[in-house]
C-alpha positions as CSV (number, residue, x, y, z in Angstrom):
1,X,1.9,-10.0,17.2
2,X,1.3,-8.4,13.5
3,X,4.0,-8.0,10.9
4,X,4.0,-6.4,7.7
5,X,6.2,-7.3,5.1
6,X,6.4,-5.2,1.7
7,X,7.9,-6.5,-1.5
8,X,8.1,-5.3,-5.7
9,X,9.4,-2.0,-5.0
10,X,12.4,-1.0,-7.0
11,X,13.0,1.1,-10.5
12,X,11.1,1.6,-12.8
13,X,10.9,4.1,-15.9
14,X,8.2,6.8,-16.2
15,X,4.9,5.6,-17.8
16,X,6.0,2.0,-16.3
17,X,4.4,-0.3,-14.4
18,X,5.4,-2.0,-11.0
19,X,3.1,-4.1,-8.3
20,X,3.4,-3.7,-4.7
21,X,2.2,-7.0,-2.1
22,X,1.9,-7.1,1.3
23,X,1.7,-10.0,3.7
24,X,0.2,-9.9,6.9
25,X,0.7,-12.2,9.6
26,X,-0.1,-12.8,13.4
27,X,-3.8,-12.0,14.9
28,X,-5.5,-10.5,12.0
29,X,-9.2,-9.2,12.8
30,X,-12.0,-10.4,10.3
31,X,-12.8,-6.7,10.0
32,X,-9.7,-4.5,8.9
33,X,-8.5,-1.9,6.9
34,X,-5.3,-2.3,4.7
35,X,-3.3,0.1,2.4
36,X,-0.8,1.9,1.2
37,X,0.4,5.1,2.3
38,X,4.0,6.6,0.8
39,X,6.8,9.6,2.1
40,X,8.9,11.1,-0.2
41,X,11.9,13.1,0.8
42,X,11.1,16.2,2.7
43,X,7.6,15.5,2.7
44,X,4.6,14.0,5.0
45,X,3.3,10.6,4.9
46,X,0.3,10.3,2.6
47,X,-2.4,7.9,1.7
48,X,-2.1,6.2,-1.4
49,X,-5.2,3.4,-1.7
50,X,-7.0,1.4,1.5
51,X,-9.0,-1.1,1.1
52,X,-11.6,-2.9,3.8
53,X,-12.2,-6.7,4.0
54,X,-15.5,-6.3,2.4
55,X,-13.6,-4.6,-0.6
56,X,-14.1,-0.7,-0.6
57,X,-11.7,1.3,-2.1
58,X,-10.3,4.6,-1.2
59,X,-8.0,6.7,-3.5
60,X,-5.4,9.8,-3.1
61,X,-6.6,11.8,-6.0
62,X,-3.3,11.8,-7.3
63,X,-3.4,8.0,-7.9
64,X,-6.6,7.4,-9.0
65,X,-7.2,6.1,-12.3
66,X,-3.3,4.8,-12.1
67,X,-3.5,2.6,-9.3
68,X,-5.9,-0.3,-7.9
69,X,-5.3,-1.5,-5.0
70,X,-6.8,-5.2,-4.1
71,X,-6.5,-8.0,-1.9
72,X,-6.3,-11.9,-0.9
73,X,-8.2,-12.1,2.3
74,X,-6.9,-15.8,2.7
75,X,-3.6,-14.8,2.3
76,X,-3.8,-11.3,4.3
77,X,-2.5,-9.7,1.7
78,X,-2.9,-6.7,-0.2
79,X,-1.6,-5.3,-3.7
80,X,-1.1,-2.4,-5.3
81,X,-1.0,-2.2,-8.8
82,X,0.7,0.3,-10.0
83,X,0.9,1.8,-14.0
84,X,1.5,4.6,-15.4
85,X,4.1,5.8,-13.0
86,X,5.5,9.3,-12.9
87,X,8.4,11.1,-11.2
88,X,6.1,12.1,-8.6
89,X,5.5,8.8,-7.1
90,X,9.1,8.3,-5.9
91,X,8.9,7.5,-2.8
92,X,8.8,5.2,0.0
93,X,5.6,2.8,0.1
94,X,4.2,1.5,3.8
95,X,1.9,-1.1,4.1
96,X,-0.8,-0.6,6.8
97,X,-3.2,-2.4,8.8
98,X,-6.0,-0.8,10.7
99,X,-6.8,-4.1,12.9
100,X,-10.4,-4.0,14.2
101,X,-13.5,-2.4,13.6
102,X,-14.0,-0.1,16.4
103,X,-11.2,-0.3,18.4
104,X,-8.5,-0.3,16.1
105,X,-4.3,-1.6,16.3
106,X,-2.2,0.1,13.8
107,X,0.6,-1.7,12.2
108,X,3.2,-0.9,9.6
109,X,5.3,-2.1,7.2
110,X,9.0,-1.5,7.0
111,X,8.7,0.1,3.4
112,X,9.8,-0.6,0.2
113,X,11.4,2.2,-2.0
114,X,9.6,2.8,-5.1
115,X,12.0,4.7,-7.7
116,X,10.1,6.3,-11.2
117,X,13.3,7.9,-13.4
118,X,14.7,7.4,-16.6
């Protein structure tokens, strides 16, 4: 049993600033993958920012520069930090956990909406 729970979405003016956490909890692997991916209206489900236990990074080039992404491996939980926000980035954020190193378990968050307007 793994669950996902999101939280600091919400509105936020353009050039602002907001910071996303997400808590894992249940059987979390020692080797995993956790991020961010987001869906705006009428559009896929992208990447945003991963990040392994060991602390690599990975970036949609559309974020970088804007966002880090970083985590408490004692507290199974990952952040995304989150400035200079545009218009663009409205959209719903999904925490994501790629359980395992070989053979991996998805899980995902339930989403937290993420609002840039003025």
């Amino acid at each position: 049993q793994v669950q996902l729970v999101e939280s600091g979405g919400g509105l936020v003016q353009p050039g602002g600033s907001l910071r996303l956490s997400c808590a894992a909890s249940g059987i979390i692997a020692s080797i995993n993958t956790m991020g961010w991916y987001r869906q705006a209206p009428g559009n896929q489900r992208e990447l945003v920012a991963t990040i392994t236990n060991g602390g690599s990074t990975n970036y949609a080039d559309s974020v970088k520069g804007r966002f880090t992404i970083s985590r408490d491996n004692a507290k199974n939980t990952v952040y995304l930090q989150m400035n200079s926000l545009q218009p663009e980035d409205t959209a719903v954020y999904y925490c994501n956990l790629q359980n395992g190193r070989f053979i991996k378990t998805t899980f995902w968050g339930q989403g937290t909406q993420v609002t840039v307007s003025s």
